[in-house]
C-alpha positions as CSV (number, residue, x, y, z in Angstrom):
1,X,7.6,-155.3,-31.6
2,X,9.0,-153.8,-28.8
3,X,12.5,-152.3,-28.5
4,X,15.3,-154.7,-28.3
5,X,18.6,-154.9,-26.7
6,X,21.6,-154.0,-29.3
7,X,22.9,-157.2,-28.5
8,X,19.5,-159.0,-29.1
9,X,19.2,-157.4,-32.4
10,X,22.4,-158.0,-33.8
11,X,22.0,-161.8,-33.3
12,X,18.1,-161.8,-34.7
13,X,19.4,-160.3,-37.6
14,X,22.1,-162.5,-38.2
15,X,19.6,-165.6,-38.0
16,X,17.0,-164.0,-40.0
17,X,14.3,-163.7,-37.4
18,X,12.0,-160.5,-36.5
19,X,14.1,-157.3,-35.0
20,X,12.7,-153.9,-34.1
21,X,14.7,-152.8,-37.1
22,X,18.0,-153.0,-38.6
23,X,21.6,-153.3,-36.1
24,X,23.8,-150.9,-37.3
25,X,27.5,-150.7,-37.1
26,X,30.3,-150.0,-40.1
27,X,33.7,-152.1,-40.8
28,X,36.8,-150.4,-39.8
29,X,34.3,-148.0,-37.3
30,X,37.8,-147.8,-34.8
31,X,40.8,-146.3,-37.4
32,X,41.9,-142.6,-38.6
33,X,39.1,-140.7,-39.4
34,X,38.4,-140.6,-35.4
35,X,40.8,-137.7,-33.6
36,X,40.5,-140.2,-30.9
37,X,42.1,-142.9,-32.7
38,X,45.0,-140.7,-33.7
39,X,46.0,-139.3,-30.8
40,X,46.3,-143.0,-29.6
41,X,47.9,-144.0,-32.5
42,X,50.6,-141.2,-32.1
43,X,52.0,-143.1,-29.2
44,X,52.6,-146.7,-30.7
45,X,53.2,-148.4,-33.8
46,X,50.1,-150.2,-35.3
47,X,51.6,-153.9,-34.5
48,X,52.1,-152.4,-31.0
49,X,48.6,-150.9,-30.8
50,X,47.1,-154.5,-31.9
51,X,49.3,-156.2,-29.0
52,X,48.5,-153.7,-26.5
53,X,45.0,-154.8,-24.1
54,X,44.5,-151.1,-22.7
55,X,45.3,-149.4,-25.6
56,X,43.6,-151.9,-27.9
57,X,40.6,-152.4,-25.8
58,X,40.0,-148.1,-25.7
59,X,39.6,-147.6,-29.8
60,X,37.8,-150.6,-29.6
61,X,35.4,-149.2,-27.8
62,X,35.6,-145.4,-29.1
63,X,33.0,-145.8,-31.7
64,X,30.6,-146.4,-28.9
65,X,31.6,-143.1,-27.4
66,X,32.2,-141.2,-30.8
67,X,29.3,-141.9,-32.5
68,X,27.2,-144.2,-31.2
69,X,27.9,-147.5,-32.9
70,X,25.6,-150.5,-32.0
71,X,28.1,-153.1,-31.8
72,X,32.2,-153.2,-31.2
73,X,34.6,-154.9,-33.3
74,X,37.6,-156.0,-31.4
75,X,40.3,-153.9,-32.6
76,X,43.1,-155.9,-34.7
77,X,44.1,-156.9,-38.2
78,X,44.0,-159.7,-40.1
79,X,47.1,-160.9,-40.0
80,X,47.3,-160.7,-36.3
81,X,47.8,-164.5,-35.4
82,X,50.2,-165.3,-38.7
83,X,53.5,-164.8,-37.0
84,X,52.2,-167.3,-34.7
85,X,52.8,-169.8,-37.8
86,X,56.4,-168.7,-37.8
87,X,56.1,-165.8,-40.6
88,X,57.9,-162.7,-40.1
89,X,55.5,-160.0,-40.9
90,X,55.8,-156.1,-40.9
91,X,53.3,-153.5,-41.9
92,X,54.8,-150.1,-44.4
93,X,51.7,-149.7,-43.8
94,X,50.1,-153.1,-45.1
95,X,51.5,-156.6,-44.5
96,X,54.7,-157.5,-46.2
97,X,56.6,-161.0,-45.4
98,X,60.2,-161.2,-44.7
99,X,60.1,-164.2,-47.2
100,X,57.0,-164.8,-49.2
101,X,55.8,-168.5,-49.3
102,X,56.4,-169.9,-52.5
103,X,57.8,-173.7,-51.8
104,X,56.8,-176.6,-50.5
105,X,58.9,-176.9,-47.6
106,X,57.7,-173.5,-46.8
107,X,54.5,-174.5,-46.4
108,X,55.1,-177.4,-44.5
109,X,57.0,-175.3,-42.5
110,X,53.8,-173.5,-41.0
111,X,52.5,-174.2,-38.1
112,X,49.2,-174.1,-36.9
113,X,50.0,-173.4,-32.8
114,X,46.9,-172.9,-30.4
115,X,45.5,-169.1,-30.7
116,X,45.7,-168.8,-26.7
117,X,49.6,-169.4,-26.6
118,X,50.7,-167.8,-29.5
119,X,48.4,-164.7,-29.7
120,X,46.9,-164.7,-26.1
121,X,46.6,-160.7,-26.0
122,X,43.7,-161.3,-28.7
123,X,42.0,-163.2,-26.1
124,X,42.9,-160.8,-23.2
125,X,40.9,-157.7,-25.2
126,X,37.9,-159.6,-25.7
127,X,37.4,-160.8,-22.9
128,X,38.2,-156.9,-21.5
129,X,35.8,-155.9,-23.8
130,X,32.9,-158.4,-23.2
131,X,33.4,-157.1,-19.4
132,X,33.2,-153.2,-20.4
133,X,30.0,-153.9,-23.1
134,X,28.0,-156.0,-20.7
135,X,26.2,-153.1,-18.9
136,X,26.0,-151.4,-22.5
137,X,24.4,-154.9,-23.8
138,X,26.4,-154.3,-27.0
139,X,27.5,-157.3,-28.6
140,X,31.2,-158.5,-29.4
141,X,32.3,-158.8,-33.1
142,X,35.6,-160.8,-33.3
143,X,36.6,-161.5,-36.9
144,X,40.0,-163.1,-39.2
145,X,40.7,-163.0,-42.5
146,X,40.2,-165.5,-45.3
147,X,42.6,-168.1,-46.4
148,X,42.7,-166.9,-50.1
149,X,43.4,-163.3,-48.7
150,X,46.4,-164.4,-46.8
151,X,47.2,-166.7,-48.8
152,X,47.5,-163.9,-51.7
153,X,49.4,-161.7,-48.9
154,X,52.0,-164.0,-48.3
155,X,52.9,-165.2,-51.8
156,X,52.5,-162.1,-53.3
157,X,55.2,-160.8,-50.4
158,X,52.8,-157.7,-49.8
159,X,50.0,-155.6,-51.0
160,X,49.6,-156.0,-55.3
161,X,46.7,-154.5,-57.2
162,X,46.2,-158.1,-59.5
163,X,48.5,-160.6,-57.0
164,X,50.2,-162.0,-60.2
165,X,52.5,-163.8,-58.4
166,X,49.5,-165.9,-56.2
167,X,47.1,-166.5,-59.2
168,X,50.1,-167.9,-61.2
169,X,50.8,-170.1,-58.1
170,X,46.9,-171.3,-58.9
171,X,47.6,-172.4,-61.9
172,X,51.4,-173.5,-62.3
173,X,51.2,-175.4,-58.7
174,X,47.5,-175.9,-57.9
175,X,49.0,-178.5,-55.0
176,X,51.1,-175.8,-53.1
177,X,48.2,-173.7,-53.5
178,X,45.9,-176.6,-52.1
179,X,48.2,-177.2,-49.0
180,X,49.1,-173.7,-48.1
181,X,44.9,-172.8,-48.0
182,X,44.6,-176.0,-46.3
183,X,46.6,-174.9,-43.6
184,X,45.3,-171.4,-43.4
185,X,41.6,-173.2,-43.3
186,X,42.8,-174.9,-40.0
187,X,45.0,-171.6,-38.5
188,X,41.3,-169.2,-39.5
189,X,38.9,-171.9,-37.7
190,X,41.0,-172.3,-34.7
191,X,41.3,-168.6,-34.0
192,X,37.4,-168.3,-34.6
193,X,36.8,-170.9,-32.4
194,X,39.2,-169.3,-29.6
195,X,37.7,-165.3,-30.2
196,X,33.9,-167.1,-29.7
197,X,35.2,-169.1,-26.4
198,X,36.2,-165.5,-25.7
199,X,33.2,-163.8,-25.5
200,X,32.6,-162.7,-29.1
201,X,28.9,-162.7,-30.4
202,X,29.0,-162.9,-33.4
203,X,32.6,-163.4,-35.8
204,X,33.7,-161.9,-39.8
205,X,35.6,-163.4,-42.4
206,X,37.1,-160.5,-44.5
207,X,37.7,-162.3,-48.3
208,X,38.9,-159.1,-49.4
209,X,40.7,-160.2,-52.8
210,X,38.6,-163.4,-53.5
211,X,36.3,-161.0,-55.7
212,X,39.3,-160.7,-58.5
213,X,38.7,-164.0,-59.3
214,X,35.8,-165.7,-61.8
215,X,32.9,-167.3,-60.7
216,X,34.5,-170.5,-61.5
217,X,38.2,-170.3,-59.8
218,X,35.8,-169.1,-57.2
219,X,34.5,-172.3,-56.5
220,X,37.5,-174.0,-56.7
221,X,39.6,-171.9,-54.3
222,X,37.8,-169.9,-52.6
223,X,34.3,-171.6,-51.5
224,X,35.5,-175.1,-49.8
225,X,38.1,-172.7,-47.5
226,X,34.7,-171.0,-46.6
227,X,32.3,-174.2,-46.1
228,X,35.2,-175.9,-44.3
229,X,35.3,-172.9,-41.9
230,X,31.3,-172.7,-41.5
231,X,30.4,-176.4,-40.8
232,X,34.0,-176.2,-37.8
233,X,33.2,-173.0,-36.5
234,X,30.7,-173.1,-33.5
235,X,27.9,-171.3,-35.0
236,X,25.8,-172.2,-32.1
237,X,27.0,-169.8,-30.1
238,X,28.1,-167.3,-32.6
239,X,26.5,-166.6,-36.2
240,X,29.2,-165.9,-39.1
241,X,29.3,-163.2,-40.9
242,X,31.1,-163.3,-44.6
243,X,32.0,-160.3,-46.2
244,X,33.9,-160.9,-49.7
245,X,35.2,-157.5,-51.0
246,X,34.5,-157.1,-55.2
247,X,31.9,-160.0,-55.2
248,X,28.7,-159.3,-56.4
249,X,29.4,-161.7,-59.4
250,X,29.9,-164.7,-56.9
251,X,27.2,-163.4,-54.7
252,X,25.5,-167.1,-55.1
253,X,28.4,-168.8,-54.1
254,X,28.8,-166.8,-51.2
255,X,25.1,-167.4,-50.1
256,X,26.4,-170.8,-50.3
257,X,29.5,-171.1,-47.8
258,X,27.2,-172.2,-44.8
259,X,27.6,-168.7,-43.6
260,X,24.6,-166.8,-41.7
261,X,25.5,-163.9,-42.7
262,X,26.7,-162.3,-46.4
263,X,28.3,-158.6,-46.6
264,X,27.8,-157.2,-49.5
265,X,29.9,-153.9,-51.0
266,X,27.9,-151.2,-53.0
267,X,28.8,-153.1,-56.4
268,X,25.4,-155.0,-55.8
269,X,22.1,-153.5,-55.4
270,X,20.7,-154.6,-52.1
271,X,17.1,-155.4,-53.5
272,X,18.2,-157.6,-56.3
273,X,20.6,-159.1,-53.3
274,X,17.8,-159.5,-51.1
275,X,15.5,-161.1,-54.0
276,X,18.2,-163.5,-55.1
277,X,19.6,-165.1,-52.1
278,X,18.1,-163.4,-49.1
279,X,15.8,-166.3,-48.3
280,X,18.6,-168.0,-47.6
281,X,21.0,-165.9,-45.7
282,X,20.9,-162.4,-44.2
283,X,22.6,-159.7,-45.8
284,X,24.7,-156.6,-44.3
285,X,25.7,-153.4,-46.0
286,X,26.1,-151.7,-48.3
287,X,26.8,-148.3,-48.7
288,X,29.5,-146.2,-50.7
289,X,31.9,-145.4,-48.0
290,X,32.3,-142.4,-49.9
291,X,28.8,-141.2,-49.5
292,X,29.7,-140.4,-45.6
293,X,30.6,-137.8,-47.4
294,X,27.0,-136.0,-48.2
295,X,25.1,-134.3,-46.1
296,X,23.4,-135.5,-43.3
297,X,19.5,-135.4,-44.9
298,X,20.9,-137.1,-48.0
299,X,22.8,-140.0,-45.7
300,X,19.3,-140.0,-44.0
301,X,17.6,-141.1,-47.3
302,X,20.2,-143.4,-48.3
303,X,19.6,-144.9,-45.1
304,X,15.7,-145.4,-45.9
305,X,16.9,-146.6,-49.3
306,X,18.8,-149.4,-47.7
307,X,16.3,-150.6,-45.0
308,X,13.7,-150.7,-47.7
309,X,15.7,-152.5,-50.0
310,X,16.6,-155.2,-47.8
311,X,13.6,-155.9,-46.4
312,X,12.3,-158.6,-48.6
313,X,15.2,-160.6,-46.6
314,X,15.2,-162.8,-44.2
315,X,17.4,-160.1,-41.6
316,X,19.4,-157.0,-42.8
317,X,22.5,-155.2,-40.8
318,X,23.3,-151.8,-41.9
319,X,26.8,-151.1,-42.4
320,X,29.3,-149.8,-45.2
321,X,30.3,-151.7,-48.4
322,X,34.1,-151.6,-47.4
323,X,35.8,-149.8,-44.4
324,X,35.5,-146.5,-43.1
325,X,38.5,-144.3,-45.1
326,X,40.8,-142.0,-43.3
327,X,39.2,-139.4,-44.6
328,X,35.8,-140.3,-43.8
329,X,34.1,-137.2,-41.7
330,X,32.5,-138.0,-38.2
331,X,30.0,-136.4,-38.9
332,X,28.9,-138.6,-42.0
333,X,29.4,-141.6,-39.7
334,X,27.3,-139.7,-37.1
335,X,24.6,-139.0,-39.5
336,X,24.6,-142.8,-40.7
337,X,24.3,-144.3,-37.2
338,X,21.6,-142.0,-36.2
339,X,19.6,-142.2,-39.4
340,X,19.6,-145.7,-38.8
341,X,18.9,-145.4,-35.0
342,X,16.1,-143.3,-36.6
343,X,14.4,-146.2,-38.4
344,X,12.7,-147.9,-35.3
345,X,10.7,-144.7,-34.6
346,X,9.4,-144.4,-38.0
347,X,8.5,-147.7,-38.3
């Protein structure tokens, strides 16, 4: 096959049809292990950075520069458009609510306001960056988070290592629970829907606490939030892309959700991945982010490792089982992209 367009690969991948070889990028590619990013970072707060188009729209793209990423995620967080729904949120660092939602007038009281009025910057950086990648032919990833993942964020109040407070909510007041992901269902495939009309490719859904849950509560709270958002998001004109953090025990269920895509984090070996449900879905991932860490020859392999593995799937995406860590060394991320860059000529 000949060489394909980074854009062109990306999408094959994602809808499981022949590539040159594996699109590589890596989750949280734009963020503190880059000098780049810092010295940006020095200059604003991170809910400033997020809201600023320039400033946003430059570590977006640094990873292109830095080390030669294949595709660019729009840089932002997750809970980006909830303020829109009338929650005061601040980060020290992570997301923690003024008031944490735990009645149901609460609930009620959330609104679901059109993504281009309430969070039109969003919008205005994609759009910026579609413009800057087009001559690059790298593709656009725009992404949101899950409704159990804010949901557990803004019950919980902030960041918890079991979210006590959410997972008694499941089963003390499975109604509230109901309603509150009900309305984060309809807020996540609105703002999908806007970042594709945007200019994204291709979209994520980070589900990055559904995996503390058993297979079972999984498919009661987690899965119809992620089939509802699959059959309303326009995956015509931009595959999805599902990455649930912890999840290799509900890896079926995942391969499920309508999704195109299935992220999976190092907890899962890739070939048993790609034997169980890779027929069915493609897969992305999945390596250690730790294991930037090793030298570059030993990344190299790992790389090999991972192509080979997957292959028995029907498309494969290279790309990190979690999100690059602060302490991540370029270098490592360098070796990663080229070793994967590196596949096509030793196919």
């Amino acid at each position: 096959m000949s060489e394909l367009d980074p854009t062109e690969r990306l999408l094959r991948s994602c809808r499981g049809e022949p590539v040159d070889r594996p699109p590589v990028w890596l989750m949280r590619q734009a963020g503190r292990y880059l000098p780049a990013y810092r010295r940006v970072r020095e200059q604003v707060t991170f809910l400033e950075l997020c809201r600023d188009v320039d400033r946003a729209v430059e570590v977006s793209l640094q990873p292109i520069d830095e080390v030669g990423s294949e595709a660019v995620i729009f840089f932002s967080d997750i809970f980006t458009p909830i303020p829109g729904m009338g929650v005061e949120v601040d980060f020290a660092p992570g997301p923690v609510m003024a008031e944490p939602i735990r009645t149901a007038a609460q609930v009620e009281a959330l609104r679901v306001p059109d993504p281009r009025e309430s969070v039109p910057y969003v919008f205005e950086i994609q759009r910026t960056l579609r413009r800057e990648l087009a001559s690059r032919e790298i593709p656009l990833l725009g992404f949101a988070g899950a409704p159990f993942t804010l949901a557990a964020y803004l019950v919980e109040g902030s960041g918890s290592r079991h979210f006590g407070t959410w997972k008694r909510m499941l089963w003390q007041e499975p109604e509230l629970a109901r309603a509150l992901l009900a309305r984060l269902t309809e807020m996540t495939v609105g703002y999908l829907n806007a970042q594709i009309e945007a200019g994204a490719h291709a979209v994520q859904l980070f589900d990055t606490w559904a995996g503390m849950l058993s297979p079972a509560e999984y498919r009661e709270w987690v899965q119809p939030s992620h089939r509802e958002i699959a059959a309303k998001v326009d995956r015509s004109a931009a595959p999805l892309i599902l990455y649930v953090n912890d999840g290799a025990h509900v890896l079926e269920e995942a391969a499920e959700s309508g999704a195109d895509v299935v992220s999976l984090d190092w907890r899962i070996d890739l070939a048993e991945a790609a034997r169980r449900v890779g027929s069915r879905v493609s897969l992305q991932g999945n390596l250690d982010p730790c294991a930037l860490a090793a030298p570059p020859e030993t990344i190299a392999k790992l790389v090999a490792d991972l192509a080979r593995d997957a292959a028995p799937a029907r498309g494969h995406i290279l790309n990190l089982g979690h999100g690059c860590l602060p302490e991540t060394p370029v270098e490592g991320v360098r070796a990663f992209i080229a070793a994967a860059k590196g596949l096509g000529a030793s196919a």
